[in-house]
ROKE-49722 format. One record per residue: residue in one letter; x, y, z of N, C-alpha, C, O in turn. Coordinates in Angstrom, 2 decimals. Example, Ala and Ser with C-alpha at 12.3 -4.5 7.8 and 13.67 -1.06 7.14 Angstrom:
2
r,n.x,n.y,n.z,ca.x,ca.y,ca.z,c.x,c.y,c.z,o.x,o.y,o.z
A,13.19,-5.69,7.80,12.30,-4.50,7.80,13.20,-3.30,7.80,14.24,-3.32,8.46
S,12.85,-2.25,7.08,13.67,-1.06,7.14,12.90,0.03,7.87,13.41,1.14,8.04
end
This chain:
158
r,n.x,n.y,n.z,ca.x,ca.y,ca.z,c.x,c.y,c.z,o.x,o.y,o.z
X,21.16,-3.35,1.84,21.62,-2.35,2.77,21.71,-1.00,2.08,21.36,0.13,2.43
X,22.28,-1.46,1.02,22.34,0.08,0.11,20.88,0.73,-0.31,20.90,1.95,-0.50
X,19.90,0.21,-0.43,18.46,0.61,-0.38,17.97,1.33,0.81,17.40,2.42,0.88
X,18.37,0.37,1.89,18.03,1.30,2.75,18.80,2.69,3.09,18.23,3.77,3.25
X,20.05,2.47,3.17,20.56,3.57,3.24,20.47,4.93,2.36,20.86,6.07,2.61
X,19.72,4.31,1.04,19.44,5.67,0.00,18.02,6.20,0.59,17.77,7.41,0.64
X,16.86,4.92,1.14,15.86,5.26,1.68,16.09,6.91,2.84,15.86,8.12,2.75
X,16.56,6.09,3.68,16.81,7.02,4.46,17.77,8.18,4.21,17.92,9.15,4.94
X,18.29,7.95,3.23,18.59,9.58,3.16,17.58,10.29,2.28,17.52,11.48,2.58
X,16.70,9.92,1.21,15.99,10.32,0.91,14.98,11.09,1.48,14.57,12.13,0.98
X,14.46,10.48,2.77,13.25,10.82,3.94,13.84,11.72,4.55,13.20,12.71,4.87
X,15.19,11.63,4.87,15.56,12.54,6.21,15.62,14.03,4.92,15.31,15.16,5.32
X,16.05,13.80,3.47,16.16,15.59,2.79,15.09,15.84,2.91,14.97,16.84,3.61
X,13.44,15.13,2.33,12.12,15.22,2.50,11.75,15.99,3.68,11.10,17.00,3.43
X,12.07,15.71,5.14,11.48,15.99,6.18,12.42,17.54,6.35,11.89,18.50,6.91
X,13.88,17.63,5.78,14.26,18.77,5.97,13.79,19.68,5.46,13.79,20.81,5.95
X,13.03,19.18,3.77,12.40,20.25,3.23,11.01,20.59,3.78,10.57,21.70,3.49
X,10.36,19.90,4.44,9.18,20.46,5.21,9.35,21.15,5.88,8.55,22.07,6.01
X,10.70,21.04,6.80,10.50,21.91,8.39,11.16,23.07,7.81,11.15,24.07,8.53
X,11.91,23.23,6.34,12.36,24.62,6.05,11.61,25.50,5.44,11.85,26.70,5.31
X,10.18,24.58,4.85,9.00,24.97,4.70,8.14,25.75,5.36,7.71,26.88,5.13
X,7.90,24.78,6.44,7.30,25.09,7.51,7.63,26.70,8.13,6.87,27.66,8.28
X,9.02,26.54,8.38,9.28,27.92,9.33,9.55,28.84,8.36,9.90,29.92,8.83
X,9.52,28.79,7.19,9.03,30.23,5.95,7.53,30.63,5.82,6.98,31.53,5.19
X,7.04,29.61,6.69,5.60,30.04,6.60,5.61,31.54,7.64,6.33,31.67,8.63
X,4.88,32.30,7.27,4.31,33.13,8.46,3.32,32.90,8.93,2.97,33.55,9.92
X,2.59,31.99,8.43,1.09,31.59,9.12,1.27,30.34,10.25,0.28,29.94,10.87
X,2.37,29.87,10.44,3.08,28.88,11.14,2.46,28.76,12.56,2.58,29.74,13.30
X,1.77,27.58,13.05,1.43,27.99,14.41,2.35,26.51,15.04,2.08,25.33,14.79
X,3.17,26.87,15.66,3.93,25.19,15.85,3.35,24.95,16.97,3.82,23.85,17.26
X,2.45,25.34,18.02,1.74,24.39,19.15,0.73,23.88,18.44,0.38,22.76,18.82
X,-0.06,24.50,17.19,-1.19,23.39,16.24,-0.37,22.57,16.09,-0.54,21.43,16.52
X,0.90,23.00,15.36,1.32,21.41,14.68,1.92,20.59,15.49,1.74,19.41,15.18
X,2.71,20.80,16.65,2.96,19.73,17.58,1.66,19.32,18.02,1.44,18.14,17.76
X,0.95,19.79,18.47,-0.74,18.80,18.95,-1.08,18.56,17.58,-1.77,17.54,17.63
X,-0.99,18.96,16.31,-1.35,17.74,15.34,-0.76,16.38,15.45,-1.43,15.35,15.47
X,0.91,16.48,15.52,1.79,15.23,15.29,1.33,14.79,16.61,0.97,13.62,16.65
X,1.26,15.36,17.53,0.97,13.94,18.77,-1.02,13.39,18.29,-1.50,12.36,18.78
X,-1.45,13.87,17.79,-2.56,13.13,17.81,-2.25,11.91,16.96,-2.48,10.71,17.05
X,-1.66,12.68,16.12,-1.13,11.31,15.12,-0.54,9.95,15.38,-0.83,8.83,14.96
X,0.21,10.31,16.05,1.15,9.40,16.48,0.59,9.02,17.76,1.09,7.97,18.18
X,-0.47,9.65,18.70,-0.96,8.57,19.32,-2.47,7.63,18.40,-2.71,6.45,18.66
X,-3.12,8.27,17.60,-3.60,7.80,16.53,-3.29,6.41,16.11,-3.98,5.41,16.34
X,-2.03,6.48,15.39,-1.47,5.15,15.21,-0.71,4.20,16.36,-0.61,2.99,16.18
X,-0.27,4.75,17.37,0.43,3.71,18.23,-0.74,3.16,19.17,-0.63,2.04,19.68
X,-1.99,4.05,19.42,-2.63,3.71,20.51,-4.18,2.91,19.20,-4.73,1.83,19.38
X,-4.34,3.40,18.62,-5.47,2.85,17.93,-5.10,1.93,16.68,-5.35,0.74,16.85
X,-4.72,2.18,15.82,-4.28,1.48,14.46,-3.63,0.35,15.06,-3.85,-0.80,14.68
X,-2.84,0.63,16.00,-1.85,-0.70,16.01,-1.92,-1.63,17.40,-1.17,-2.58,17.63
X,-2.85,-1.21,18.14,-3.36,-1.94,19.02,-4.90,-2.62,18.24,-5.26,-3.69,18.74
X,-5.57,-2.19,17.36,-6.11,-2.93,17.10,-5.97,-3.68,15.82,-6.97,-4.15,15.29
X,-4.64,-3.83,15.24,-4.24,-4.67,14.25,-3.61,-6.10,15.25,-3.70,-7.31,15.04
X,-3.09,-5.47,16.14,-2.36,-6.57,16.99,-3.93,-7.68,17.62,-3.92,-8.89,17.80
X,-4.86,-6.91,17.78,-5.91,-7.81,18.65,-6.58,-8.64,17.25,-6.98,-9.80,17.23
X,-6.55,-7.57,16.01,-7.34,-8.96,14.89,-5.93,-9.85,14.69,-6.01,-11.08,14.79
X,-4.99,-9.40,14.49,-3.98,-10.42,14.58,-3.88,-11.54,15.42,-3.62,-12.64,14.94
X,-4.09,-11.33,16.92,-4.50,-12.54,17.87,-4.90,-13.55,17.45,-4.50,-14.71,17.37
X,-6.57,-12.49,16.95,-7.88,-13.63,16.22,-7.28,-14.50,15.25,-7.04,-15.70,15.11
X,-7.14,-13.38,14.61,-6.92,-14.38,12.66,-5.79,-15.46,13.29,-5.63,-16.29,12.40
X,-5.11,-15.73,14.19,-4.04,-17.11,14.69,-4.89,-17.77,15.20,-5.09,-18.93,14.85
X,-5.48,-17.24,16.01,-6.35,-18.15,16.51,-7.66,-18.92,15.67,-7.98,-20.08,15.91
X,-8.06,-18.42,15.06,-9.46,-18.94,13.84,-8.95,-19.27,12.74,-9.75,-19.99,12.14
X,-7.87,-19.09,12.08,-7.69,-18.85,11.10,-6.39,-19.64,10.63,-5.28,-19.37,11.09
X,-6.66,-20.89,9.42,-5.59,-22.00,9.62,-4.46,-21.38,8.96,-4.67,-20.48,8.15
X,-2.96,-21.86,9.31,-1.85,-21.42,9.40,-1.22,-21.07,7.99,-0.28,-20.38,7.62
X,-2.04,-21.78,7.45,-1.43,-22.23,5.52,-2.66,-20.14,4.95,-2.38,-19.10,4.36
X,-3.41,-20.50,5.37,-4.02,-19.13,5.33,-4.06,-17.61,5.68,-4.89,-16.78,5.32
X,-2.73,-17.40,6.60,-3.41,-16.43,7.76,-2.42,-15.19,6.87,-2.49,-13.97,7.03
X,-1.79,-15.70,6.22,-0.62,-14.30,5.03,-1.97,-13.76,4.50,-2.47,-12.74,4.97
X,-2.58,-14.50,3.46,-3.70,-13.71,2.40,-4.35,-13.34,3.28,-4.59,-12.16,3.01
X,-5.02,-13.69,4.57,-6.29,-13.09,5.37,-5.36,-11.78,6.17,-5.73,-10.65,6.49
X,-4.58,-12.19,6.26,-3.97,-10.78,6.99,-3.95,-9.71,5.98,-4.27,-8.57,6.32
X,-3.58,-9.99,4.65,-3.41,-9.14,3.86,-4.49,-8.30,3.37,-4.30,-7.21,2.83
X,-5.91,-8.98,3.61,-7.22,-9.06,3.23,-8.22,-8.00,4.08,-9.23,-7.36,3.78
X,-7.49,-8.12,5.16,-7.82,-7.50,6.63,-7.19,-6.29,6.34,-7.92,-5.29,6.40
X,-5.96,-6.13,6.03,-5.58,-4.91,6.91,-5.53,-3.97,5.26,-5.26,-2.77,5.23
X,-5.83,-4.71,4.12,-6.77,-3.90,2.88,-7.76,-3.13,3.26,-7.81,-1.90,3.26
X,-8.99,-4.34,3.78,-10.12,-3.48,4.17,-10.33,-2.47,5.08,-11.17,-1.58,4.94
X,-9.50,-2.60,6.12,-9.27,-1.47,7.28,-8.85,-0.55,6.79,-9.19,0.49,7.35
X,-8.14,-0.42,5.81,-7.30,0.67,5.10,-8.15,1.62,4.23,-8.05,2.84,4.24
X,-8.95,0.92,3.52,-9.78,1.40,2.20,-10.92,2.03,3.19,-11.55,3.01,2.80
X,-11.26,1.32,4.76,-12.50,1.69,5.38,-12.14,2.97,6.06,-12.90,3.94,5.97
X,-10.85,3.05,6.85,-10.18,4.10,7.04,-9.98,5.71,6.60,-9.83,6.81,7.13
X,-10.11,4.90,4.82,-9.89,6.14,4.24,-10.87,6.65,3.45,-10.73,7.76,2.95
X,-11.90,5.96,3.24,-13.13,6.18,3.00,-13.90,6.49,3.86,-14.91,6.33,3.18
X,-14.45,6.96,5.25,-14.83,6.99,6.14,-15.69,8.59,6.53,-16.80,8.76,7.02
X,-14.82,9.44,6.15,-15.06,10.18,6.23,-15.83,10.86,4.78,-15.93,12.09,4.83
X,-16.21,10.41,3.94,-16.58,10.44,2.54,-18.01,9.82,3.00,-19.08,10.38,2.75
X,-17.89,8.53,3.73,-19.29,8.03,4.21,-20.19,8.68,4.49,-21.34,8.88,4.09
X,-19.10,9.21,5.72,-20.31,10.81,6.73,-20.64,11.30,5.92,-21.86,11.35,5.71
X,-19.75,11.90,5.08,-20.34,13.01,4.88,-19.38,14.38,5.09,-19.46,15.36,4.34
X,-18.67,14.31,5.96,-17.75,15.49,6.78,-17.41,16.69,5.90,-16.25,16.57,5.51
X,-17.90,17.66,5.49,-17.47,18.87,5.29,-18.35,19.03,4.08,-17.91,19.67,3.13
X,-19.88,18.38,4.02,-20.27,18.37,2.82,-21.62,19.37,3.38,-22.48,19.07,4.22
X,-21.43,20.86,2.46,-22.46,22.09,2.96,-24.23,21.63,2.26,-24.74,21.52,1.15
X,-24.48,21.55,3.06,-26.22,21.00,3.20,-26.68,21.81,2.14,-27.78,21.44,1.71
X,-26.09,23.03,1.45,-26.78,23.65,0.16,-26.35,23.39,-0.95,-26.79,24.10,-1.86
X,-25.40,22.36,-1.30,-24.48,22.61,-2.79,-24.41,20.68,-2.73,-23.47,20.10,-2.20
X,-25.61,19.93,-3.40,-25.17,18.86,-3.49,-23.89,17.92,-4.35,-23.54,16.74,-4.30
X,-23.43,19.18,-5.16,-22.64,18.40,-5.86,-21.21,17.99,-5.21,-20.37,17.31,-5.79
X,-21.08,18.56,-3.82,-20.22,18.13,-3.30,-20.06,16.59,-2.65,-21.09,16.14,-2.16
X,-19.07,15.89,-2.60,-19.35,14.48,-2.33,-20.62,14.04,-2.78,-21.53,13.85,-1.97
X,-20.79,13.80,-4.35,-22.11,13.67,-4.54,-22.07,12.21,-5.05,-22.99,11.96,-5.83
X,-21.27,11.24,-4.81,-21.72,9.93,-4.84,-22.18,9.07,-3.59,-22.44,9.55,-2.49
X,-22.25,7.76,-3.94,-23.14,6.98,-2.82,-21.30,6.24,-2.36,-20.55,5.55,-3.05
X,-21.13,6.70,-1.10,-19.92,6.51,-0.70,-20.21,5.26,0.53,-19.33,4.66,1.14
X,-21.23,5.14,0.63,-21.32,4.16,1.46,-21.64,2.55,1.25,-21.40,1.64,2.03
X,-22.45,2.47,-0.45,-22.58,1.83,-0.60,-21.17,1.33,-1.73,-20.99,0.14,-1.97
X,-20.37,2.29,-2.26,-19.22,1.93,-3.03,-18.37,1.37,-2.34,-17.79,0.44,-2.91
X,-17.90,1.73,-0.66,-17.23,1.10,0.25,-17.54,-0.26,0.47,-16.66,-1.11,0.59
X,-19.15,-0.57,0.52,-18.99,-1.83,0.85,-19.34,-3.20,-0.36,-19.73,-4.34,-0.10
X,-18.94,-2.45,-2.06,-18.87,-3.11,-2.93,-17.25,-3.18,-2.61,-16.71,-4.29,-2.67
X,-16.51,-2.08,-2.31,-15.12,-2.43,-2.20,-14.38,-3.32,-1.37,-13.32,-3.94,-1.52
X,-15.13,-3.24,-0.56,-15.02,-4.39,0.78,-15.29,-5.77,0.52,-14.67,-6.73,0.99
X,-16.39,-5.82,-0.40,-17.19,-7.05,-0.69,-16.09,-8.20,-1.71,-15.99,-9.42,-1.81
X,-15.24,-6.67,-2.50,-14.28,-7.35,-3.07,-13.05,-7.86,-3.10,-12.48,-8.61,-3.88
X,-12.70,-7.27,-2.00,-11.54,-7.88,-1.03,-11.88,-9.13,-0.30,-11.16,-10.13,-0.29
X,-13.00,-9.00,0.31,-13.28,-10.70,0.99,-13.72,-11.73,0.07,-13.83,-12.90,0.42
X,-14.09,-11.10,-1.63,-14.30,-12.47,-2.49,-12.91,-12.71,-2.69,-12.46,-13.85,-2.54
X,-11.89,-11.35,-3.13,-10.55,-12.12,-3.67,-9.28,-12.67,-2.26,-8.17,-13.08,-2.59
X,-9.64,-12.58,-0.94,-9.36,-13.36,-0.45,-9.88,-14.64,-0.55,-9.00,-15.46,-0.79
X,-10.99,-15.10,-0.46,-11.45,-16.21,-0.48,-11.04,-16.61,-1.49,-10.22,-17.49,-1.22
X,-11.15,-16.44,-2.96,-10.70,-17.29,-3.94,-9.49,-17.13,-4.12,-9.23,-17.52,-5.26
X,-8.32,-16.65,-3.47,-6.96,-17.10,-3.26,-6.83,-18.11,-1.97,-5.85,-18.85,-1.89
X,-7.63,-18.12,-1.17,-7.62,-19.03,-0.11,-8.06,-20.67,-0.98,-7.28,-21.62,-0.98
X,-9.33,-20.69,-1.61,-9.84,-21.76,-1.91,-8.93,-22.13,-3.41,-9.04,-23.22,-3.97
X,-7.97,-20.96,-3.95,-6.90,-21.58,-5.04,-5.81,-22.40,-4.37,-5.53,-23.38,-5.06
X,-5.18,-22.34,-3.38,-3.91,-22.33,-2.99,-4.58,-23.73,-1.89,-3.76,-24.37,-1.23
X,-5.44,-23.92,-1.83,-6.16,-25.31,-1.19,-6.28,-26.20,-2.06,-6.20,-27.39,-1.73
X,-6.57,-25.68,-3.80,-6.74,-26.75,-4.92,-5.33,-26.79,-5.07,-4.86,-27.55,-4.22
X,-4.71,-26.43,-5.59,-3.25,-26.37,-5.72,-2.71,-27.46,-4.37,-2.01,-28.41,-4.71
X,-3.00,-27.33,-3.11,-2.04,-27.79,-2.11,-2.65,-29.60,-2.25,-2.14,-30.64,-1.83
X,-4.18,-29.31,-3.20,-4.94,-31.19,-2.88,-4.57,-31.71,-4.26,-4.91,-32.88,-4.43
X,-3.73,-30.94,-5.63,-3.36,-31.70,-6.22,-2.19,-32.19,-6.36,-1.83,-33.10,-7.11
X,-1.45,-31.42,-5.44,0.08,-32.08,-5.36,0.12,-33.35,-4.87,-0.59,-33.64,-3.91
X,1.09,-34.41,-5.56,1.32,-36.03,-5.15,1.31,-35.73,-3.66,1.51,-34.69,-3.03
X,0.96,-37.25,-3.24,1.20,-37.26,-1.73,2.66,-38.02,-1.74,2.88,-38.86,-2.62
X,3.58,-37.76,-0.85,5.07,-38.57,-0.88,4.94,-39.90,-0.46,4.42,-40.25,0.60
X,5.52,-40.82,-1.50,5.62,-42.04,-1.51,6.65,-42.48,-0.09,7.44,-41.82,0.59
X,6.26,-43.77,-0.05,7.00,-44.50,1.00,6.83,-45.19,2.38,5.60,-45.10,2.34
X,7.02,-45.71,3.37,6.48,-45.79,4.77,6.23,-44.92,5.71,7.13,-44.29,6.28
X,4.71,-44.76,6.04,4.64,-43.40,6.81,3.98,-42.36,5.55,2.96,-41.82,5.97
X,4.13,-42.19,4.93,3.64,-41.43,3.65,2.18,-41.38,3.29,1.52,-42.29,3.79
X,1.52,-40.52,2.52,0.15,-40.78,2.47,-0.58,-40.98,1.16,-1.71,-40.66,0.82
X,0.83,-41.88,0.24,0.11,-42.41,-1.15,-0.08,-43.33,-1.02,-0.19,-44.01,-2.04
X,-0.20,-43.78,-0.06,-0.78,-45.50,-0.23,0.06,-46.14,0.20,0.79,-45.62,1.05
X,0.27,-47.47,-0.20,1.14,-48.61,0.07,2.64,-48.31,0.31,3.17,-47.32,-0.19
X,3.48,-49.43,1.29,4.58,-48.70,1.06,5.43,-49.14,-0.01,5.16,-50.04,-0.80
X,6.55,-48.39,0.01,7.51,-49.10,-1.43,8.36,-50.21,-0.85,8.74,-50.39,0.31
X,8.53,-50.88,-1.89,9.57,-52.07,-1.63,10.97,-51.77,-1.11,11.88,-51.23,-1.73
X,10.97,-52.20,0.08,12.66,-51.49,0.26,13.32,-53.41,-0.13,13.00,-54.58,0.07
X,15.01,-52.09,-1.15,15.74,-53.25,-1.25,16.71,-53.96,-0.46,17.28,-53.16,0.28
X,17.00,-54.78,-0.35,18.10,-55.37,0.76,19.09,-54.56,1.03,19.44,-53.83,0.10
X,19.77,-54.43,2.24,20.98,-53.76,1.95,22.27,-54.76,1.62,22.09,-55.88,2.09
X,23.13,-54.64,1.14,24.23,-55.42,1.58,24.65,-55.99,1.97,24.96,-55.23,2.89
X,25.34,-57.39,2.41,25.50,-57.65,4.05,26.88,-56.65,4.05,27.48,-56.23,3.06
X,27.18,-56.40,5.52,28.15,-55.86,6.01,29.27,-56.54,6.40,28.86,-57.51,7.04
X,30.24,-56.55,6.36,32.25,-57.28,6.85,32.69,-56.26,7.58,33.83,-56.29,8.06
end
């Protein structure tokens, strides 16, 4: 509780120092920046998180139960890294005369980065499957080591 409560006071001095920022600016246009923050915030409520909720559906639905933590985690990596790499892909703000700007291969580094998130999901998926097939199976009736155990008499009862 005490974490959070330092959290949040931390964020709320942060955000005070922006907006005291902000209005020392003289270049200040606050109808840009309110239509910035609403794009944003419909940005994330209407896009980001409506479509985390629909691969979320999926991955329950396809995706077995002992698995779906690392694949979620795996998922919403790559969306993230694709997200923010994306615009590096295009290209966006790169002047057709000066190649040294964005001058790597951003499209093909994305999808070595990608490539490496779905190997190290998979081989935490296919570890945690060896791990789950070498644990004993529980002894007893009903159990799936085999035979059952000898049960001993009880007592008689008075």
């Amino acid at each position: 509780m005490r974490t959070r409560v330092a959290l949040v006071a931390v964020g709320t001095l942060l955000i005070g120092y922006a907006v005291v920022g902000a209005l020392a600016d003289p270049d200040l246009r606050p109808a840009g920046v309110l239509l910035f923050l609403a794009g944003v915030l419909a940005g994330h409520d209407l896009v980001w998180m409506a479509g985390l909720l629909g691969v979320g559906a999926l991955l329950a639905r396809w995706v077995p139960e002992r698995h779906r933590p690392v694949v979620r985690a795996g998922v919403i990596s790559a969306a993230t890294v694709t997200v923010v790499a994306f615009p590096l892909v295009l290209g966006v703000g790169r002047p057709p005369d000066d190649p040294s700007v964005l001058p790597l291969p951003y499209g093909r580094n994305l999808a070595v980065v990608l490539l490496l998130i779905v190997v190290a999901t998979l081989l935490t998926c296919w570890a945690a499957d060896r791990r789950r097939s070498r644990r004993p199976a529980p002894d007893g009736p009903g159990g799936a080591g085999g035979a059952a155990a000898p049960v001993s008499p009880s007592p008689p009862r008075r």
